[in-house]
N, C-alpha and C positions, 0 to 999 in steps of 0.2 A: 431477691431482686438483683443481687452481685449475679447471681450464679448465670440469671437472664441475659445480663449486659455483659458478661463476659461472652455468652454462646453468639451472642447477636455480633459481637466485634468478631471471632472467628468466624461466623458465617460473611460480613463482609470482607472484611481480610481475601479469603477466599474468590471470593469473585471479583474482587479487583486482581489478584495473580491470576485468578484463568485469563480476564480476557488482557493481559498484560503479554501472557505468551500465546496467545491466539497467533495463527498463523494464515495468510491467505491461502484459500482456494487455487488463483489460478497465479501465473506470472505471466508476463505479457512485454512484448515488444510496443515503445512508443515510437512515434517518427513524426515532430515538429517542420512545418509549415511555415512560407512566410505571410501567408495570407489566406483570404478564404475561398484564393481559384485553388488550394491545394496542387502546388505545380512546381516549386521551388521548396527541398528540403534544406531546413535550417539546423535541426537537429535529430537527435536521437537518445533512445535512452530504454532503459527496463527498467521492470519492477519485479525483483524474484520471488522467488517462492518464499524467501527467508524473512519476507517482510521490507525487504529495502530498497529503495530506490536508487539507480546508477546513470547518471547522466553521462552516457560515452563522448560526446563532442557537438559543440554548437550551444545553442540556446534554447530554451524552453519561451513558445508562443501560445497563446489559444487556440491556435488553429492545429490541431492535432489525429491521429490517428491510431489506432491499438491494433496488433496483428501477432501471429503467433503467437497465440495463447494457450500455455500449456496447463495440465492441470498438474495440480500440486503432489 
């Protein structure tokens, strides 16, 4: 029974580290809106390959767009 609940902890163990360093697919350019005629840029920002997100300048709205997206 030890020998069980020990394997069982190492097997999750394990899958909480993969998907801990999981990495995106793609990164992508965002480019915030101030409204939903999408015609006034508010902001800007990406999301890398590396996982994180960088808000260059402005504000983050709901009104949004993704563009150049690269793959990882």
């Amino acid at each position: 029974m030890k020998r069980q609940l020990t394997a069982l902890a190492l097997v999750a163990g394990l899958a909480v580290a993969t998907v801990a360093i999981a990495k995106p697919q793609y990164g992508y350019i965002i480019t915030y809106y101030s409204d939903a005629s999408y015609t006034t840029v508010v902001g800007d920002g990406e999301f890398t390959c590396a996982g994180k997100w960088k808000l260059y300048n402005g504000v983050k709205t709901d009104f949004y767009l993704e563009s150049n997206e690269t793959e990882c």
